[in-house]
N, C-alpha and C positions, 0 to 999 in steps of 0.2 A: 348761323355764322360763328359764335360761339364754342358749337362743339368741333367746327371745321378748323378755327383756331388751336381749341386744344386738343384735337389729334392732329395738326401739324408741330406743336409743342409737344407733344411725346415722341414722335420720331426725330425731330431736331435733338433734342434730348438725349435718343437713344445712340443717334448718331452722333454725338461730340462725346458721350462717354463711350462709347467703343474705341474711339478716334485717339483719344487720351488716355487708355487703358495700353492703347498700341504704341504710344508716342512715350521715348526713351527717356526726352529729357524732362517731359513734364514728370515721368514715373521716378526719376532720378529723382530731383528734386523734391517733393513731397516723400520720398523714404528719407531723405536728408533731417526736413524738416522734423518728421517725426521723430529723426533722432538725436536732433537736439543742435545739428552742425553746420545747418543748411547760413549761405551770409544774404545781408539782404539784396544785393547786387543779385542773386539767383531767383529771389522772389521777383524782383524787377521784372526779369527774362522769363520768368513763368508766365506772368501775366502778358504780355505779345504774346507767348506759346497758346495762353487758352484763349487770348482774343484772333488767334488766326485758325483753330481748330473749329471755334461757334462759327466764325465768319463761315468757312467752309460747311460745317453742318446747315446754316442756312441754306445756303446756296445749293446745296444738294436738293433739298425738299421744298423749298419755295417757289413757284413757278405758275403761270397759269392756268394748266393743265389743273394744277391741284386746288384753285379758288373759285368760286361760284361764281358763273357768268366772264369765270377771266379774269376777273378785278380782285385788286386788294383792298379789302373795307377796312378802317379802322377798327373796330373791334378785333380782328385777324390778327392786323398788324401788333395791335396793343397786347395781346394774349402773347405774342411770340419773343418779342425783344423785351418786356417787361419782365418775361418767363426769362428766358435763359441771363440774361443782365442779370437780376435778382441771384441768381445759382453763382455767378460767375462774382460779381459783391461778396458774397459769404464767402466765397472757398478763397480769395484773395486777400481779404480783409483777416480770416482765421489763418491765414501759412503767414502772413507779415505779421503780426500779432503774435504768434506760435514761434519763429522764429527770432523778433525783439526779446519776447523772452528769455528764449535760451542765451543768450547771448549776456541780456543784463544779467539771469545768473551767474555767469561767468565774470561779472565785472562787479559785480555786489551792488547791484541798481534795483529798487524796487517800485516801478513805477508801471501802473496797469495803461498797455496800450489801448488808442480808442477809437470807433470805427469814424470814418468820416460820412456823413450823410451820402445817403443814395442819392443821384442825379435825377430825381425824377420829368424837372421840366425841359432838362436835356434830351432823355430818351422819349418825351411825347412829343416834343420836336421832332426826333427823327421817325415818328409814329405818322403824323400829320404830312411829314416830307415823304414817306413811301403811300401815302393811302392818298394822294390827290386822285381825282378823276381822270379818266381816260392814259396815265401814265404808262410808259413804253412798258413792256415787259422786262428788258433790257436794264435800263433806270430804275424800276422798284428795286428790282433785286441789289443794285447798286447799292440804290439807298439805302440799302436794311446789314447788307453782309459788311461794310466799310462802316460805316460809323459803328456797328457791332464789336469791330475789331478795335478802333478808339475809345471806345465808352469803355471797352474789359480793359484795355491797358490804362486808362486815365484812372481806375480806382485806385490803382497801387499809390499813382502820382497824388491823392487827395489822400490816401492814406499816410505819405511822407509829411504833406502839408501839414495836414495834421497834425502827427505825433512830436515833428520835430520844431512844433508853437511849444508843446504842450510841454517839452523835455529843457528845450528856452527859459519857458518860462519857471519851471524849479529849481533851475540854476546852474543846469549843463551849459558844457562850453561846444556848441554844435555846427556841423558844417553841411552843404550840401554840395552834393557832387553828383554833378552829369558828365558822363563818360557818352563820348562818340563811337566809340569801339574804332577808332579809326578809318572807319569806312563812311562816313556820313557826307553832307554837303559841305561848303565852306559857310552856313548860318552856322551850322550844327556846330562846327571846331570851333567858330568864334565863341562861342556859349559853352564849349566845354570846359571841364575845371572844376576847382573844390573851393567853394565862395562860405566864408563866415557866416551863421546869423545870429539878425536878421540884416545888419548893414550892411555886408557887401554881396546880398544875392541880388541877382539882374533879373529885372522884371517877369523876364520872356524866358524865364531855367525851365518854367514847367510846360512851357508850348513845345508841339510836336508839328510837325507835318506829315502830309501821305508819306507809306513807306518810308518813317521815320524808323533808325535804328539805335537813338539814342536813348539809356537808362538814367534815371533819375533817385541817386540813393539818400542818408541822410548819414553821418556818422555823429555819434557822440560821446566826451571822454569824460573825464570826473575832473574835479581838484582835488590835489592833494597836497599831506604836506609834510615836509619833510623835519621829522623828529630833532634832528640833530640842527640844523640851519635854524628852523619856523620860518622859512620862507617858503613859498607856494606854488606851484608848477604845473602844470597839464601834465597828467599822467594817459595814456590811450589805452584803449581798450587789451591792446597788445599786451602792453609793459605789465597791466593788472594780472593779466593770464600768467604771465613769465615767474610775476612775484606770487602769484598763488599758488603754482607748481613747485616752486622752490619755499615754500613754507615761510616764507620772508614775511617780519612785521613790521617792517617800516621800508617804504621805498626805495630804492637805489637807482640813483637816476641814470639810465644809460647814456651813452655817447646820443645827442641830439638828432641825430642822422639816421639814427634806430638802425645800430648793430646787428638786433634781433636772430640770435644765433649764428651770426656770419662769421663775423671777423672783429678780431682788437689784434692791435700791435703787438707784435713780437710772441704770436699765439703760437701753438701747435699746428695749427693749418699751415704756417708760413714754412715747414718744412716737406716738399714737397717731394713726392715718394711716386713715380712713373707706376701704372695701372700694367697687368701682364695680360687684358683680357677686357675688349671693349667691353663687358659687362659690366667687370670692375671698375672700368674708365665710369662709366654711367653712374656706378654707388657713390663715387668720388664726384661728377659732378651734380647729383643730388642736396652736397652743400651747400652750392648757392641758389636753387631755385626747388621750389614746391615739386613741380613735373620736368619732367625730362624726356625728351625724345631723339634716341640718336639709332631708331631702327635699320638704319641703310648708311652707316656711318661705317666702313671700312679699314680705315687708314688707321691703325691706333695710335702712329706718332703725333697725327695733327690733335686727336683725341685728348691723348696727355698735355699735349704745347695747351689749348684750350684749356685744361683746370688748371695749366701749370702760371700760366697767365694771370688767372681768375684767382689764385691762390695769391700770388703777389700784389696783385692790385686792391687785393679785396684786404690785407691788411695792412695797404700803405692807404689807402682813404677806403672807409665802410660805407656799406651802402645798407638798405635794407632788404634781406634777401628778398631775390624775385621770384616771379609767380610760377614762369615757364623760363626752360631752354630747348627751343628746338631746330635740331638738325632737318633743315626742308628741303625736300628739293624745288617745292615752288616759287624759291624765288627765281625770278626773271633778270631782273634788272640793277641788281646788286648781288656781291658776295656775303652780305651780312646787316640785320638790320637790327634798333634797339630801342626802349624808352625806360622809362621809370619800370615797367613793370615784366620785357622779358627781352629774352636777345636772340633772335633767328641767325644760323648761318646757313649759308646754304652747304648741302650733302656734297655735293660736286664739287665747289670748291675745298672741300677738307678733305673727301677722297685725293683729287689732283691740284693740290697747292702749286703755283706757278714754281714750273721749274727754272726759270731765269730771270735775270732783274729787269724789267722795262728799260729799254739802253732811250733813254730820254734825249740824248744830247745827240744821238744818231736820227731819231726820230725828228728833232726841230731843223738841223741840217737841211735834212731832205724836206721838210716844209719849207726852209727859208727858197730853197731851190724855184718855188712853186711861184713865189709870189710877184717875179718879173711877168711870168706864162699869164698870171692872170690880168695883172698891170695891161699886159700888151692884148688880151682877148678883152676887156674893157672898151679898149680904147680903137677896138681893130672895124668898128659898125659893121660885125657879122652877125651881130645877137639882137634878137627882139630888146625892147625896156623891161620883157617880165625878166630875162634871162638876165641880163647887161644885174638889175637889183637882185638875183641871185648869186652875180657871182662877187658881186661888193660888197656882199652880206659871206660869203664864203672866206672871202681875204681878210675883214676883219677880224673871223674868226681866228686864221690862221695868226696875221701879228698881231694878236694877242696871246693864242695860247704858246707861240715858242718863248715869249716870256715866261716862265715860267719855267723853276726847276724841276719840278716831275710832277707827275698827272698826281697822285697823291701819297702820304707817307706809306702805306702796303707796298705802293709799287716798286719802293727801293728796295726791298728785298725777294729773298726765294724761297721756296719750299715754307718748312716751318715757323722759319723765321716771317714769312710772309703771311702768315696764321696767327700769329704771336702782335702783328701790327695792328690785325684787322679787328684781333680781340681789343686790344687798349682803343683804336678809335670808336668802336663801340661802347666802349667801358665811358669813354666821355660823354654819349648821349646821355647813358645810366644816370651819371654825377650827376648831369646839367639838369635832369629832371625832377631829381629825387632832393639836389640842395637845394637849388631856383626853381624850380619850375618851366624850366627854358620850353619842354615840348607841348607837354599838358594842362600846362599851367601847375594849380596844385594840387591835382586829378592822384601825383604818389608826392608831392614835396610838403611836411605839415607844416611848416613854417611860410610859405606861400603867402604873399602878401605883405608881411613884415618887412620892415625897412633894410635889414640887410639883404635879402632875397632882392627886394626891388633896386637897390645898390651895385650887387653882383650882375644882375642882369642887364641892368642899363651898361656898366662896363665893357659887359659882351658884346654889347649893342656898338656901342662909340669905338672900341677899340677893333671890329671889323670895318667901320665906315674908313677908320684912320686907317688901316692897313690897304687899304683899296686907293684910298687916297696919293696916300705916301708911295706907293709902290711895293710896302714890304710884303703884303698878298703873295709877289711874284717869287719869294723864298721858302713860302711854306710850302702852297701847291695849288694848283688847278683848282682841286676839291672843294678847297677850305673858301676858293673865291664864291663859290654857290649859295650860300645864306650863311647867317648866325651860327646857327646850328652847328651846319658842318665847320666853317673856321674853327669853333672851340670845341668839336671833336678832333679834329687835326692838330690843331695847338696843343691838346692833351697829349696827346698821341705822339707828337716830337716830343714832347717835353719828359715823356715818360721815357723816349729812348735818350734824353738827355743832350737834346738841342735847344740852343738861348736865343732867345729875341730880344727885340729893343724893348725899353726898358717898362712902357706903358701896356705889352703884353705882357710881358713877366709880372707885373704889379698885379694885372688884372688876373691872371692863371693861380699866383698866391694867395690875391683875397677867394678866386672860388673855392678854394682846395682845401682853405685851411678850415679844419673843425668849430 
């Protein structure tokens, strides 16, 4: 049995390194690593990568055909997941290791990362769980390719544990952060976010579920202190880089909101200079995010309107540049989306910006028209009860939405200028993430948590209740009646074309804004 074990441990073997030799992003990644650039967010994503490649090599070569009498004996099982587990340990624990490194050399941190213990009575658990007697064929393999793929992804996650007690307790000022990538459940979103330690992390930051997609990272900054003051500040990893590149010996504290090459007032950016050549459109919006994608992006005026936008907002309030901007055509169900960390527009709408204003006032007319037709098909016993609560549910819809003076601020305008709106109410997700944490919590906001963040937020909060309350909703728009969110991306978004509200919105719009 033994040696049947270890040549099915040579071929699973051979088949996950072939499989990983083929695969782009693991290869990406580890060339990163070894050059010194790779972040730890990508080690994160590594490890899913090679706990779904083992799983898969399992599953290739594990099967009845290939065990003695059909069955999986423990010893089989213990040769195979002990084997590749063990492989899969070292190569995870050396690329997070290898990578914290480079990193603290960059930030002048001298501190040896450390592996966290192998899981060993975890995996004879799932040793014991695949090798009962008489179990389905179906089931073994279950048992061995799925907890396979959690046991490689939970090293990284004992690895963070780990290191980020060990970086605590020297005297870093440390946070953890799990990112849902946006696509997760609603446990997952609840738990996403950037939590202090070790007081404000939530018990459950490091549990996963099947087919979970959420990363579990660690950051941490230094103290520093400022020669000139002696008073003391978080400096991040960032700002270290910035002042090391510029041969700076004593810190210079940037704007709080982390500038980070974007924008300061009354900079050179703020004069903004039309692009002759979507190419050049692209160089030009390259200053506000890392990547750019505007491959099927045609239009070059909406192109311009877009950094001409970005150029203004971005030095009337700074943000930190973002990661991505990409021109998509996949989105479906908006013209444009945004958080802390990039801003989608859609291709289509920049190629054909609405050529006309939304005639709103034409549009509720001919709704208020409706609402006798429906009054009298209510009342007229031609409709079943399912129908009769469709169409009551229809007519509320309708007197409610002609309250309202336009479906939302973009739709008052045309063309560019309708480009130009779409960009600022996006530009307010950005703010609301990156100052408060409105989206992600403080997944991009480092201040997160802190009593003004929690201040600002709450405002947001009570000052949409009140406007829904009060009626005033019905001035801004449709939109803004949809959540938090959207209200103080729409409130941004008037207020940037220089419309006034009552007085507890303007209050609230001043304290999020101001630096």
């Amino acid at each position: 049995m033994a040696d049947i074990g270890a040549e099915l441990l040579g071929k699973i073997r051979a088949e996950f390194q072939n499989s990983c030799k083929a695969d782009k992003y693991i290869q990406s990644v580890l060339k990163k690593i070894e050059g010194g650039t790779a972040k730890m967010e990508e080690v994160a994503l590594l490890s899913k990568q090679l706990g779904f490649r083992v799983s898969q090599a399992i599953g290739t070569h594990v099967n009845v055909a290939a065990l003695p009498d059909g069955k999986m004996y423990y010893n089989i099982a213990d040769t195979i997941l002990t084997g590749v587990l063990k492989d899969n340990y070292d190569v995870i624990n050396s690329a997070a290791a290898e990578c914290q490194k480079a990193l603290d050399s960059q930030a002048g941190i001298n501190i040896t990362p450390q592996q966290a213990a192998f899981p060993t009575e975890r995996v004879q658990a799932v040793v014991n769980a695949a090798s009962v007697p008489d179990i389905a064929e179906d089931k073994m393999i279950r048992r061995m390719t799925a907890p396979a793929q959690n046991i490689t992804e939970s090293f990284y996650n004992d690895y963070v544990q780990k290191n980020v007690k060990l970086r605590s307790d020297a005297g870093l000022d440390c946070y953890i952060i799990r990112n849902d990538h946006g696509g997760c459940c609603k446990w997952c979103s609840k738990l996403a976010g950037k939590y202090h330690y070790p007081e404000d992390v939530p018990k459950d930051v490091y549990r996963r579920h099947d087919n979970c997609g959420c990363t579990v990272t660690y950051l941490n900054g230094r103290k520093a202190q400022n020669v000139w003051s002696k008073t003391r500040w978080d400096i991040s990893d960032e700002e270290l880089e910035q002042m090391k590149k510029a041969g700076s010996r004593q810190p210079v504290r940037l704007d709080k909101r982390g500038v980070s090459g974007i924008m300061k007032e009354n900079s050179s950016m703020a004069k903004f200079i039309p692009a002759d050549t979507i190419e050049n459109a692209k160089e030009y919006t390259l200053k506000f995010a890392d990547k750019v994608n505007v491959k099927n992006v045609k239009n070059l005026n909406s192109l311009n309107t877009v950094n001409e936008t970005l150029t203004d907002l971005t030095a009337k309030y700074p943000v930190d540049k973002l990661q991505d901007i990409n021109c998509s055509s996949t989105l479906k169900k908006a013209n444009a989306r945004a958080n802390g960390r990039g801003l989608d527009i859609s291709t289509k709408y920049l190629n054909e910006p609405p050529a006309m204003v939304t005639d709103w006032k034409t549009r509720n007319e001919k709704f208020a028209k409706l609402i006798p037709e429906y009054q009298a098909a209510i009342s007229s016993g031609k409709y079943s009860a399912a129908q009769v609560r469709k169409l009551k549910k229809d007519l509320v819809q309708i007197e409610e939405g002609i309250k309202y003076s336009r479906w939302s601020m973009s739709s008052t305008f045309s063309g560019t200028n309708a480009v130009k709106a779409t960009v600022a109410h996006e530009y307010g997700h950005i703010i609301a993430d990156q100052y408060f944490g409105q989206i992600n919590r403080g997944l991009y906001c480092e201040n997160y948590g802190d009593p003004r963040s929690v201040k600002i937020k709450s405002m947001v909060d009570d000052a949409f209740r009140k406007a829904k309350q009060t009626g005033d909703i019905y001035s801004i728009s449709q939109y803004a009646s949809t959540d938090s969110h959207e209200f103080f991306a729409e409130c941004f978004c008037a207020h940037y074309h220089g419309e006034k509200f009552p007085d507890y919105i303007e209050q609230m719009l001043k304290e999020a804004l101001t630096k």
